[in-house]
TORKOL-498941 format. One record per residue (C-alpha): x, y, z negated. Coordinates in Angstrom, 3 decimals, decimal comma. Layout:
BEGIN
BAGU       east      north         up
BAGU          X          Y          Z
...
% end
This chain:
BEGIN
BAGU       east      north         up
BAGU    -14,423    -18,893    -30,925
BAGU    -12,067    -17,376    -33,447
BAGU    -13,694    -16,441    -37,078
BAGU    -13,378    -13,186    -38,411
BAGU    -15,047    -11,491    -41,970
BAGU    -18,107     -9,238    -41,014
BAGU    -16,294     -6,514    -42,312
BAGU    -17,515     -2,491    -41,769
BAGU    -14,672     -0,132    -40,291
BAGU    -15,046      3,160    -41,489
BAGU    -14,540      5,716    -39,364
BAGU    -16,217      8,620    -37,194
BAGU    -17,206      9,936    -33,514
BAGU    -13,670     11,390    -32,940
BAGU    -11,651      8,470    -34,543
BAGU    -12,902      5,655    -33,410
BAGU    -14,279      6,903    -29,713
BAGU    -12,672     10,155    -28,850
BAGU     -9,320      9,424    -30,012
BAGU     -9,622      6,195    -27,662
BAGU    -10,741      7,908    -24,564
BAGU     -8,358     10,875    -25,147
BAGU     -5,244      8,890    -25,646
BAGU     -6,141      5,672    -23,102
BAGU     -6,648      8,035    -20,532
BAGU     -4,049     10,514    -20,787
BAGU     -1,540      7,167    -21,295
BAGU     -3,681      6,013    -17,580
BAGU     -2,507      8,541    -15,837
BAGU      0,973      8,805    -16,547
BAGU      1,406      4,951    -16,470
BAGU      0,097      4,642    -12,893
BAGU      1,690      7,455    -11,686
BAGU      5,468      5,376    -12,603
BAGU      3,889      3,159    -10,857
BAGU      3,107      4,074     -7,906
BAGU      5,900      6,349     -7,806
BAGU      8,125      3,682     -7,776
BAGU      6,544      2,267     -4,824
BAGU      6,804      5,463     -2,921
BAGU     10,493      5,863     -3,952
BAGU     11,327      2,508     -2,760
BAGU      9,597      3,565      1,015
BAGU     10,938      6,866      1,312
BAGU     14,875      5,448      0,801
BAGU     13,911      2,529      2,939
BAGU     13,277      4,999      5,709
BAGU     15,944      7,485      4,233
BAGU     18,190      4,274      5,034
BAGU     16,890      3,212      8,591
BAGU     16,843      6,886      9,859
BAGU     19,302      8,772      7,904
BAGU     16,421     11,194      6,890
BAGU     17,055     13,911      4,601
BAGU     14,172     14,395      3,495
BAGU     13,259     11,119      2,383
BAGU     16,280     10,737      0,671
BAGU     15,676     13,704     -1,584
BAGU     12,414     12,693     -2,411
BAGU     13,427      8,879     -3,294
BAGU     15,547     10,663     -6,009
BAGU     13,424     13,312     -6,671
BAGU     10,563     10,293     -7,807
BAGU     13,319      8,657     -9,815
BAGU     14,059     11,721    -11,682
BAGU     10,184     12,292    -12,117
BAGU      9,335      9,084    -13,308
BAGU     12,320      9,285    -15,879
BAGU     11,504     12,951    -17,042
BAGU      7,532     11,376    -17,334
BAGU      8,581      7,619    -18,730
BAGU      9,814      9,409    -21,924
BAGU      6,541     11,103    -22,712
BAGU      3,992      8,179    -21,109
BAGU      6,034      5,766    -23,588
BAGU      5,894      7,939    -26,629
BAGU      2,265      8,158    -26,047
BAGU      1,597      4,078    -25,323
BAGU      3,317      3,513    -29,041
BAGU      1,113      5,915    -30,458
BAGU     -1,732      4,153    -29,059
BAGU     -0,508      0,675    -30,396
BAGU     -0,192      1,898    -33,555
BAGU     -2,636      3,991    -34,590
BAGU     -5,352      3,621    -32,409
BAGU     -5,402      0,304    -31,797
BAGU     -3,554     -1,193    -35,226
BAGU     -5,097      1,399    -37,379
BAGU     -8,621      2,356    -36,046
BAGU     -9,071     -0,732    -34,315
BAGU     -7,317     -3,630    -36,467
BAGU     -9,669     -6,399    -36,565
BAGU    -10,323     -5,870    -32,840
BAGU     -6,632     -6,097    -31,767
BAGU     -5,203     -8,567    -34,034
BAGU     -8,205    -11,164    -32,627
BAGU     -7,339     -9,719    -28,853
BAGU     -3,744    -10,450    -29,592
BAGU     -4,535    -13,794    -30,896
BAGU     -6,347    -14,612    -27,770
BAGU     -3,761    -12,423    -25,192
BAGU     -0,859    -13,676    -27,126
BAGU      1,602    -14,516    -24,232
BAGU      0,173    -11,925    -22,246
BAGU      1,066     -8,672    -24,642
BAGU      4,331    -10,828    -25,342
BAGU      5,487    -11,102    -21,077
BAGU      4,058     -7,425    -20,796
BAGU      6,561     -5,963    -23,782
BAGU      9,431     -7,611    -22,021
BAGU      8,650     -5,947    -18,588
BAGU      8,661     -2,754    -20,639
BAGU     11,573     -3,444    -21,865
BAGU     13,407     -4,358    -18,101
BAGU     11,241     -1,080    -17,168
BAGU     13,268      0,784    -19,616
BAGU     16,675     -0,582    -18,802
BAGU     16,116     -0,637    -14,743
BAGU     15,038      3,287    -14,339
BAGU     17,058      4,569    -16,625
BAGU     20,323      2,892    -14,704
BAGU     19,538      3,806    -11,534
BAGU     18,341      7,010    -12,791
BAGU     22,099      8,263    -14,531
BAGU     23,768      6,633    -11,470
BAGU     22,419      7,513     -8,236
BAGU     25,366      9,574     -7,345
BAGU     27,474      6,382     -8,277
BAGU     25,223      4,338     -6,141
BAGU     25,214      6,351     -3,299
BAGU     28,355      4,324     -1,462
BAGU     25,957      1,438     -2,530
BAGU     22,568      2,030     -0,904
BAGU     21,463     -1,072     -0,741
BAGU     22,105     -1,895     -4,180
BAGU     20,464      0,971     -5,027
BAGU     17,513     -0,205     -2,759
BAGU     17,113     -3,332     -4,628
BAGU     17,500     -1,943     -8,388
BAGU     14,152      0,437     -6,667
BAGU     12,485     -2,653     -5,167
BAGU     12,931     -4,338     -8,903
BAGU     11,909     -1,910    -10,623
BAGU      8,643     -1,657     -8,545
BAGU      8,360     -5,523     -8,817
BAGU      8,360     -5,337    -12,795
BAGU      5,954     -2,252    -12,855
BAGU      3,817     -3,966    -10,894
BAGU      3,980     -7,372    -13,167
BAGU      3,588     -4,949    -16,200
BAGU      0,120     -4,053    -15,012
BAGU     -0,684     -7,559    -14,379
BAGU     -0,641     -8,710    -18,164
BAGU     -2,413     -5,673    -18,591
BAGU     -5,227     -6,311    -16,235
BAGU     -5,350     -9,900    -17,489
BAGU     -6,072     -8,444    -20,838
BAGU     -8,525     -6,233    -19,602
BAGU    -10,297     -8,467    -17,295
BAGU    -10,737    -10,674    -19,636
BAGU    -13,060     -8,144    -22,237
BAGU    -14,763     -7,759    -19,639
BAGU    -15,884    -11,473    -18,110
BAGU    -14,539    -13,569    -21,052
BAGU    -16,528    -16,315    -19,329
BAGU    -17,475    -17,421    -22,933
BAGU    -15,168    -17,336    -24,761
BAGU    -12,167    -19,409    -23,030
BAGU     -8,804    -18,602    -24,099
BAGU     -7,025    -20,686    -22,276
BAGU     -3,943    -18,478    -20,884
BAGU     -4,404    -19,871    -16,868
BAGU     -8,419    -19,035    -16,992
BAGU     -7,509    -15,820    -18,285
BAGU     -5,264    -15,022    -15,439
BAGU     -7,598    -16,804    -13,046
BAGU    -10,186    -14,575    -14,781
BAGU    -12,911    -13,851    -11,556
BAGU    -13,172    -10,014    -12,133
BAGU     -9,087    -10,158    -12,166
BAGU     -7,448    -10,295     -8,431
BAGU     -9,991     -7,470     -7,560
BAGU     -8,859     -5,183    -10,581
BAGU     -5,293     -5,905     -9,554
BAGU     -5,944     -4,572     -5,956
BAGU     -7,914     -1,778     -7,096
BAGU     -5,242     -0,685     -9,423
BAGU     -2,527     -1,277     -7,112
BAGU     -3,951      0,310     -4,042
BAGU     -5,121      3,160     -6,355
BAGU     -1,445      3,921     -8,265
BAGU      0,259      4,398     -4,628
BAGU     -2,584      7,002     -4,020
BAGU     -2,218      8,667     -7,609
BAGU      1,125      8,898     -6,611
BAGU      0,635     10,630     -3,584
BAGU     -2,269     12,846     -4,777
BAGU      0,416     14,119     -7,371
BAGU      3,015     14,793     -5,061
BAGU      0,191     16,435     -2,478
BAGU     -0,677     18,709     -5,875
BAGU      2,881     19,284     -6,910
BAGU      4,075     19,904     -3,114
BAGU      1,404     22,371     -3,021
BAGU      2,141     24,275     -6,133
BAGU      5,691     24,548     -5,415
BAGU      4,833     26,359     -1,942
BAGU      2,468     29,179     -3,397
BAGU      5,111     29,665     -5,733
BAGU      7,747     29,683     -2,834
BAGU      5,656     32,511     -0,829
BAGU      4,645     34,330     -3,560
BAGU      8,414     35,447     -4,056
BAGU      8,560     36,188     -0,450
BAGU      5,070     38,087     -0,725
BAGU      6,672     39,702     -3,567
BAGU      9,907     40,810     -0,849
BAGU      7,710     41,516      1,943
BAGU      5,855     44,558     -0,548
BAGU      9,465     45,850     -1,683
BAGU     10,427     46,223      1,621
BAGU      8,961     48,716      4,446
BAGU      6,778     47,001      5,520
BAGU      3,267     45,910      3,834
BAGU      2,717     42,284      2,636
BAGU      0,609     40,182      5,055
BAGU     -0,648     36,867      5,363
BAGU      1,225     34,286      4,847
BAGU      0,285     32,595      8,162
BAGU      1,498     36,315      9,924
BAGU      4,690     36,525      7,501
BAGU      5,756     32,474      9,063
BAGU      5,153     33,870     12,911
BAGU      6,379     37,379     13,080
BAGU      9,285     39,406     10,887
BAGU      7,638     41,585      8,369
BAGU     10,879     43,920      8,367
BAGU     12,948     44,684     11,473
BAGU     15,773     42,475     11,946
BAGU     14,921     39,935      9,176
BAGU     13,954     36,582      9,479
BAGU      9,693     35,278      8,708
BAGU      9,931     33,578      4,857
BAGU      9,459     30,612      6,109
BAGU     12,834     30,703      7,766
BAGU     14,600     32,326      5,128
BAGU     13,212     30,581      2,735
BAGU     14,563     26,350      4,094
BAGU     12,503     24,457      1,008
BAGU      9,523     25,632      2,726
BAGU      9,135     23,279      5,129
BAGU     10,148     20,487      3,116
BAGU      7,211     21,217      0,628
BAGU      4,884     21,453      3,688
BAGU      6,030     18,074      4,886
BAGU      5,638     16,926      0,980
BAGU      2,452     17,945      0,931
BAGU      1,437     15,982      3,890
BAGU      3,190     13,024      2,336
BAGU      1,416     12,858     -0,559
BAGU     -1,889     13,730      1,400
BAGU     -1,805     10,351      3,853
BAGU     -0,981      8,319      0,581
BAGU     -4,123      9,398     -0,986
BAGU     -6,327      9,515      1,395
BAGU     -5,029      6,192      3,408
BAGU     -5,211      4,419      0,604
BAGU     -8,398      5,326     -0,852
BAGU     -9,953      4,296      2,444
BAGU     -9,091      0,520      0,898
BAGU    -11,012      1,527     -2,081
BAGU    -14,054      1,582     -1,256
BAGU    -14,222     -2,200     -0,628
BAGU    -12,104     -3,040     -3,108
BAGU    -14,511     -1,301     -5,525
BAGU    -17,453     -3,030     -3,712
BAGU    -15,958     -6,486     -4,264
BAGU    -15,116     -5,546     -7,902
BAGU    -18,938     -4,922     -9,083
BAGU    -20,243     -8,099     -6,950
BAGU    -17,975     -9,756     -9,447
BAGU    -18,901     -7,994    -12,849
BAGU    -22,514     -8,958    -11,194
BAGU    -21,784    -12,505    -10,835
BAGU    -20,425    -12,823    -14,338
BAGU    -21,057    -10,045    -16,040
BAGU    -24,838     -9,020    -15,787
BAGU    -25,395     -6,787    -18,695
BAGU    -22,493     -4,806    -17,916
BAGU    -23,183     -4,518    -13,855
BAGU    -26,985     -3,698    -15,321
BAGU    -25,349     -0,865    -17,255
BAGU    -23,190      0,359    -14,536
BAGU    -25,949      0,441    -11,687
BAGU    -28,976      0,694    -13,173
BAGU    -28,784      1,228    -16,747
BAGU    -27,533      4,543    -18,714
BAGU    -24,344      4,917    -16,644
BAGU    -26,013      4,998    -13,546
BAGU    -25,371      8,639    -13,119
BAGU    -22,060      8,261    -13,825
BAGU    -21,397      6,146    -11,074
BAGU    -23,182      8,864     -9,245
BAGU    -20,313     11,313    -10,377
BAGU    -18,111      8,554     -9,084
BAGU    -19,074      8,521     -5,740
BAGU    -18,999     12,484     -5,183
BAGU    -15,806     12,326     -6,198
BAGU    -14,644      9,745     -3,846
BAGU    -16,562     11,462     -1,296
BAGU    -14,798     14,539     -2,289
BAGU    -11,426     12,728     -1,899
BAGU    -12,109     12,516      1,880
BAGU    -13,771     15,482      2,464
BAGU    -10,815     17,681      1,299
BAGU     -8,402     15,156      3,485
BAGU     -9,984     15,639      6,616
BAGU    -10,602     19,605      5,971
BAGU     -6,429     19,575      5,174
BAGU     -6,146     17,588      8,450
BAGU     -8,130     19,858     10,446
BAGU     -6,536     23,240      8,918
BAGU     -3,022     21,844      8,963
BAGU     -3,456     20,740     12,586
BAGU     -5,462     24,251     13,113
BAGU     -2,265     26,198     11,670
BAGU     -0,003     24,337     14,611
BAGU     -2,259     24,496     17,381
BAGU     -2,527     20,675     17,721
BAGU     -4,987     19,266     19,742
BAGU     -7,772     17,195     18,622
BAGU     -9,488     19,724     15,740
BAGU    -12,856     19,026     17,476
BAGU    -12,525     15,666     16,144
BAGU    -11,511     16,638     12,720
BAGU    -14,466     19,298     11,876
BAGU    -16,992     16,342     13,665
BAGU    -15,702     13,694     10,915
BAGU    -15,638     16,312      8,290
BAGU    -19,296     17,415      8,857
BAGU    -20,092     13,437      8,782
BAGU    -18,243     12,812      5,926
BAGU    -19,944     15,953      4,099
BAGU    -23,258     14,533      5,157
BAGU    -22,812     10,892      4,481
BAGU    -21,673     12,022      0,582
BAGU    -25,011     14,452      0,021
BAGU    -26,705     10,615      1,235
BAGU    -24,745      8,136     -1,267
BAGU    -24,886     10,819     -4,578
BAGU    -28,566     10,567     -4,195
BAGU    -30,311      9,267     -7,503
BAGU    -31,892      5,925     -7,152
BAGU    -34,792      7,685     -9,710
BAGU    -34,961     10,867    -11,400
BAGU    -34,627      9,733    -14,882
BAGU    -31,442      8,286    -16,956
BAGU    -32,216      4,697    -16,275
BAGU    -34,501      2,281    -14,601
BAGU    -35,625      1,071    -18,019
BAGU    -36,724      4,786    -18,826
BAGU    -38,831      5,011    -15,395
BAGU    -39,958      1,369    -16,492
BAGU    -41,093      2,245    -19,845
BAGU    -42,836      5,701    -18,549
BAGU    -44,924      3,417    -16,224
BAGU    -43,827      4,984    -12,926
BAGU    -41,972      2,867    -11,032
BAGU    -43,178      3,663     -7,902
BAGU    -41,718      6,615     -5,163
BAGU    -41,829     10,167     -5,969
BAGU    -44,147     11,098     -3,502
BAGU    -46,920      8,456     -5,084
BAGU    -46,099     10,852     -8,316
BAGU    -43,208      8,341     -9,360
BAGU    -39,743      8,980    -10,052
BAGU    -37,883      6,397     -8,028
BAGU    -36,172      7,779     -5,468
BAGU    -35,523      5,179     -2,428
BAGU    -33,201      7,123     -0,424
BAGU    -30,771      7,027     -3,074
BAGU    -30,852      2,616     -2,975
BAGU    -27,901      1,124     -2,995
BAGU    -29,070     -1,216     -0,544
BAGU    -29,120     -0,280      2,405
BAGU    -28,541      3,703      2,347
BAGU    -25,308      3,884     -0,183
BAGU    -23,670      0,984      1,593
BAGU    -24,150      2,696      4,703
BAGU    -23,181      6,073      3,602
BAGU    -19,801      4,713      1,901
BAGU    -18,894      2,727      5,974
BAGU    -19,810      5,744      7,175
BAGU    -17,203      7,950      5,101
BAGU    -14,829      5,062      5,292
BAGU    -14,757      4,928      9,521
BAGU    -14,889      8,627      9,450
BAGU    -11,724      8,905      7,509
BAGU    -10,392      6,186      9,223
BAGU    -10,695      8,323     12,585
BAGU     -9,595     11,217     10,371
BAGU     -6,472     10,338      9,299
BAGU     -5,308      8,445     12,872
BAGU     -5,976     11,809     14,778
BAGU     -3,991     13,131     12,511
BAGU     -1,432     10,729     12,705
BAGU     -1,404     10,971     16,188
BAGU     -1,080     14,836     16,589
BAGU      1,910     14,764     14,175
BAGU      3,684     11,640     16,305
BAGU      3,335     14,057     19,871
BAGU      5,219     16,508     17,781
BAGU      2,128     18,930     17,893
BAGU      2,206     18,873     13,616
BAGU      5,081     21,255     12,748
BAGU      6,247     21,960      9,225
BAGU      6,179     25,163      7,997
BAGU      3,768     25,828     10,057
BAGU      0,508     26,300      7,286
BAGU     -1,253     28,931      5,107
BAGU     -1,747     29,635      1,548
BAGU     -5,181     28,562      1,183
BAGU     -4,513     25,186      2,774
BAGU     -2,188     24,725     -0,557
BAGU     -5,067     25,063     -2,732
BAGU     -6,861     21,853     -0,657
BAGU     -3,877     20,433     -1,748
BAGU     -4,335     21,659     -5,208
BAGU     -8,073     20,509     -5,625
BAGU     -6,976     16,785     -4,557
BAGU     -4,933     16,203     -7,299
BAGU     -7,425     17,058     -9,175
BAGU     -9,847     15,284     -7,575
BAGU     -8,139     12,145     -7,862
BAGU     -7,230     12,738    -11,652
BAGU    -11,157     13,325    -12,222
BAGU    -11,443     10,417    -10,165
BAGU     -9,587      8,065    -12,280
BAGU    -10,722      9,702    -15,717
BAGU    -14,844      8,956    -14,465
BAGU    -14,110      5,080    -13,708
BAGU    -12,099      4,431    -16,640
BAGU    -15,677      5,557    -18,697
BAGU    -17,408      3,588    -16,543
BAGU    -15,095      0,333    -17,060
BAGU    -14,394      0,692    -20,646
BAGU    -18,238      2,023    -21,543
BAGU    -20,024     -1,147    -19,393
BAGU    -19,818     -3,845    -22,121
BAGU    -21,099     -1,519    -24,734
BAGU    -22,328     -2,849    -27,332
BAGU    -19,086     -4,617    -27,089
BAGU    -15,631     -4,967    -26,991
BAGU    -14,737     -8,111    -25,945
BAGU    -18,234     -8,541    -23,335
BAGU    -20,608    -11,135    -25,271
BAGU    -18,008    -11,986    -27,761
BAGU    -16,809     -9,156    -30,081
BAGU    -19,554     -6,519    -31,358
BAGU    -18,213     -3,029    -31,180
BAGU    -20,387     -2,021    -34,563
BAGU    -18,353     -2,706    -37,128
BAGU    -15,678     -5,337    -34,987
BAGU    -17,626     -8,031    -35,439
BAGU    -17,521    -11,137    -33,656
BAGU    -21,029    -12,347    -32,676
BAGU    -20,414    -16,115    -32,403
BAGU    -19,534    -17,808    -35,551
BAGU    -18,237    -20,929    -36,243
BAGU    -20,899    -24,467    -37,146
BAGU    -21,714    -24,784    -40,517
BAGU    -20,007    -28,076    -41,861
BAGU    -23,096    -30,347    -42,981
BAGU    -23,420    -30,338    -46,606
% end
């Protein structure tokens, strides 16, 4: 283990915690959404490609242009991380991480750097590129390939603080690392649906914006405003066409909005076991920290966690069932039946395992024993078997969900355009869903090995490392 002086770090609350948190996770967000952005890019001009699609072409460039307009910020803020969070606030910390991580910050500045050089060229020439599509193709599927090898030095970095597996700093067990290839999927799976809960959010916005000008036209004319829903089937002034058929980037941000919606909730389906295989491995090699997680003083928090995953699909299948509503698609039956499920299933998994902060604090009170003996464990809310079996039953019910869905919009039954006002704001609260979802497991992750930074290793009082070197014999 490497020796380091048992030196005090001055510092305060904000400083040295809240300056972390604020920074790391405003960085998070903006990092995952390039990448998963690119992804999305890359499959909406693949099918822009294969079936001359419009619209798929114009969003391909429109997530180019995003992720450049976003890269300049997300970068500023990474460097300000580096250096004053991390060099400044945390300097014994992250010179010892780096002397461990070496090669793996050194491979993960040089994707940043072919990041960097790859968007930016096939941002200022897509027109150029357009008689060269499939060049253009492969400078996306590059780009996607390096932002996707970025986050793996990352996650070897970070799986390693967590499950150092004592100590060993040899650079193949570190990328072996067991709580690794599980954090890789999770992240990957979860940047695509970032990506799409953003555009969902942003497709959304744009369309209340849209009809509010035409609301805005409809009370200037002659005619009173009216629903939007009554405004897209009928004229609201003789002679004149509905909004929706004046106005042509309506549809297009309906379709958008749909886009984004499959992404996130498709892929979140995957997340659940992903997640599940991701604790059995902090479990297996990580005790303390699963202890802290599940039963320990974050045990709410992972309570938060779940709502909000639950929430994920419950405002999903309530856009699939309005959105198929607005068309007069078959199959709604099916969508309010999984919703009502879903809704039920979620009240099951957020229920606390015992009404207190912790099992040690029900311990310590001496009643450890169900709440109708006069305890305050709760087993309904055990992970084993009733969570487990509420989280299969969200994850089939959104499976069914989203394949109705699927399936109403492939007969032709789904048509854009076709949707209401309030179904934007579903639409809306996703994003933010999925942003508050991200936010709660970073504090999870990053708060399990308190009271440490590198799990077992490095003490987060003070940086110091717990394991020092043998005395020589005198």
């Amino acid at each position: 283990m490497l020796a380091a002086s048992l030196t005090a770090v001055p510092g305060n609350l904000f400083g040295n915690g809240l300056a972390v948190a604020l920074v790391v996770l405003l960085h998070v967000q903006i990092a995952t959404f390039i990448t998963g952005a690119s992804t999305l890019a890359v499959v909406s001009e693949s099918i822009a490609m294969a079936r001359n699609d419009p619209r798929h072409a114009r969003l391909s460039h429109d997530l180019v242009k995003a992720s450049a307009y976003v890269f300049t910020f997300g970068s500023a803020v990474a460097i300000f991380f580096m250096i004053w969070v991390l060099t400044a606030l945390w300097g014994l910390f992250f010179v010892d991480l780096q002397r461990i991580t070496f090669y793996m910050f050194v491979f993960e500045a040089a994707a940043f750097v072919v990041e960097i050089a790859l968007l930016y060229s096939v941002y200022a020439n897509w027109g150029r590129l357009e008689a060269y599509r499939r060049a253009r193709l492969g400078l996306l599927v590059l780009l996607a390939v390096v932002l996707w090898f970025q986050m793996f030095f990352i996650n070897v970095v970070a799986s390693y603080m967590l499950t150092p597996n004592g100590g060993d700093v040899n650079q193949l067990s570190q990328v072996l690392n067991p709580t690794f290839l599980p954090l890789q999927l999770h992240r990957t799976v979860g940047n695509i649906a970032w990506a799409g809960a953003v555009l969902a959010f942003y497709a959304g916005l744009r369309y209340l914006l849209a009809t509010r000008r035409a609301r805005r036209e409809a009370a200037v004319g002659t005619v009173p405003a009216r629903s939007v829903g009554a405004m897209s089937a009928s004229r609201f002034a003789p002679g004149s066409p509905p909004p929706a058929a004046r106005d042509s980037r309506l549809p297009y941000w309906d379709w958008l909005g749909q886009w984004g919606v499959l992404w996130a909730v498709g892929l979140s389906l995957f997340q659940i076991w992903i997640g599940y295989s991701y604790a059995k491995e902090v479990q297996l090699h990580a005790f303390p920290a699963w202890f802290r997680m599940m039963r320990g003083a974050l045990s709410n928090v992972f309570l938060v966690q779940i709502f909000l995953l639950g929430m994920i699909f419950i405002l999903g299948t309530l856009y699939f069932w309005r959105r198929m509503t607005a068309s007069g698609a078959r199959g709604t039956r099916t969508q309010i039946v999984c919703l009502v499920i879903i809704v039920l299933a979620t009240l099951l998994a957020i229920q606390p395992a015992w009404f207190a902060l912790s099992l040690p604090d029900v311990q310590a009170a001496h009643l450890d024993r169900p709440w109708w003996d006069g305890g305050l464990l709760n087993p309904i809310g055990d992970f084993i078997p009733n969570k487990v079996f509420a989280l299969v039953v969200i994850m089939l019910c959104g499976l069914v969900a989203i394949t109705s869905y699927l399936r109403a919009y492939s007969r032709g039954e789904v048509r854009m355009g076709e949707t209401t006002r309030r179904l934007q704001g579903v639409l809306l609260a996703l994003g933010v869903t999925v942003s508050l979802m991200m936010a709660t497991m970073g504090v999870i992750r990053e708060n399990s090995r308190q009271p440490f930074l590198i799990h077992g290793e490095l003490r987060l009082q003070h940086q110091q490392i717990v394991t020092t070197p043998p005395q020589a014999p005198p």
